[in-house]
N, C-alpha and C positions, 0 to 999 in steps of 0.2 A: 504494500500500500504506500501511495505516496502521500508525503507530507508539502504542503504550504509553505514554505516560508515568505512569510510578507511582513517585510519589514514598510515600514514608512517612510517615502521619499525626501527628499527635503524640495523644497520649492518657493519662489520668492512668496511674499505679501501679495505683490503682484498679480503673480498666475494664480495663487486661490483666487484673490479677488476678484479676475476675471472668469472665470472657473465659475464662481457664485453667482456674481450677474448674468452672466449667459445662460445657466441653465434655470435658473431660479428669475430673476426678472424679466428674461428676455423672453426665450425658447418655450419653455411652459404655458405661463399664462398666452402668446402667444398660438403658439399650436391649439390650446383651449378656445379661444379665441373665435380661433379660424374653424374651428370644429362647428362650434355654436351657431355662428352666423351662419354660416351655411345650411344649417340645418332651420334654422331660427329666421333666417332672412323671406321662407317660405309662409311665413305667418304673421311676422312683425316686421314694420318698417320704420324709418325715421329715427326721430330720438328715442324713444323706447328700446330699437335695437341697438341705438349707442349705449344706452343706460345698460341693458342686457348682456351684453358683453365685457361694459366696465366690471357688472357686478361677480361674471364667470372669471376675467382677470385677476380680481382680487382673490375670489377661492381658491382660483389655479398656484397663487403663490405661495400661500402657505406649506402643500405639498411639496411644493418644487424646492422651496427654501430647506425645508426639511432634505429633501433627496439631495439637493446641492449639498447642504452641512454633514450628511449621513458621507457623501461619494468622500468629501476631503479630506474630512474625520477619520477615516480608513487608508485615504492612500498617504495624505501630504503631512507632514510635521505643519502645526502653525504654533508657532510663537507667542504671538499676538493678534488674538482676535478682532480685537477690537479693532486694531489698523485696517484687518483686512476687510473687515466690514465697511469703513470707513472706503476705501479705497473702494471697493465694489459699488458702494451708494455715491461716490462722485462719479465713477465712473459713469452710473445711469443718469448722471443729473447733465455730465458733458454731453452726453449724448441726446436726448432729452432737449436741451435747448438748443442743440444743433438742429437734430430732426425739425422743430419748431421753428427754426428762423428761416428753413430751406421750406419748411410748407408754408409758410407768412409769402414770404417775396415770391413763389410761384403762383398762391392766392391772388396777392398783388399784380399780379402781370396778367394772371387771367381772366380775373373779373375789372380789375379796374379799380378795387377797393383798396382805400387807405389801410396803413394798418390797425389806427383807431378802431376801423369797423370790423375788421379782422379779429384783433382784440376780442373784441366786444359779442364774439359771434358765441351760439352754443357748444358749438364744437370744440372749440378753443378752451371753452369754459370747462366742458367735460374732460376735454384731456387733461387739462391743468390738474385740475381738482384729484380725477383720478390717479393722476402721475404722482400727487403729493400723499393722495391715500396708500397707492402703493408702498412708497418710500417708507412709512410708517408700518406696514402690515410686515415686510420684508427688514424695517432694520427689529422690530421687536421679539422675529421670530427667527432670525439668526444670530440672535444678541441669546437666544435660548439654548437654542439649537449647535450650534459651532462648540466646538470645544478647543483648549490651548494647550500643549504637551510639556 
C-alpha cells in the first residue's frame, strides 16, 4: 500500500491570495451566476434578475471561500492570514474598479451619457452595493475559515 506524503508547499502571500480571489470571488459565485441566469432568465427579466443573481453570488461565496481556504489550508504554508486576505480583497477591489471604469467610458461612448447618469443608473447601483456586500461576506468568512501555520 502506498502512503501520501504531503507535505505543504511554501508559497508567496501573493499566490494564496490570488489563489482565494479567483476561486472564491471570482470563479464561483461566477459560474453560479451564469448557471442561474440562464436558467432564470426564462422566467424573470430586468432588475429582478439583477437582484437574483446578486442574491445567488452572494450564496455562491461562502462555499467557494470555504473550498478556496479548505484547497490552501492543505496544500500552501500561510504565515499570515490576514495579509493574505488583505491582499486577495485588494486584489478584487483593483479589479472591480477597473472592470467599472472600462464599463463607465464604453456606457459613455455608446449611449451618449455622462457619467453623472451612469453613476446614477440601477445597475451601477447594484453592482456597487453588491461588490461591497460581497467584500464583506468573503472577508468574514475567510477571516474564519483560513488558517496560519
Amino acid at each position: 500500500m502506498f502512503t501520501k506524503n504531503k507535505q505543504k508547499k511554501e508559497a508567496s502571500d501573493i499566490y494564496n491570495a490570488f489563489t482565494l480571489w479567483l476561486t472564491s470571488i471570482f470563479a464561483i459565485p461566477l459560474l453560479s451566476s451564469i448557471l442561474v441566469g440562464l436558467i432564470a432568465s426564462k422566467y424573470v427579466a430586468g432588475i429582478e434578475l439583477d437582484y437574483l443573481i446578486l442574491v445567488v453570488s452572494l450564496a455562491a461565496l461562502v462555499p467557494g471561500t470555504m473550498y478556496a481556504s479548505s484547497f490552501i489550508n492543505k496544500r500552501y504554508l500561510v504565515e499570515n492570514k490576514k495579509k493574505v486576505i488583505n491582499y486577495a480583497t485588494l486584489i478584487a477591489i483593483v479589479l472591480f474598479v477597473t472592470f467599472m471604469l472600462i464599463q463607465m467610458q464604453m456606457l459613455s461612448v455608446d449611449t451618449g451619457l455622462g457619467f453623472d447618469s451612469i453613476v446614477a443608473s440601477n445597475a451601477f447601483f447594484i453592482s456597487s452595493i453588491g461588490f461591497l456586500a460581497k467584500l464583506s461576506v468573503f472577508y468574514i468568512t475567510a477571516t474564519s475559515r483560513l488558517k496560519e501555520d
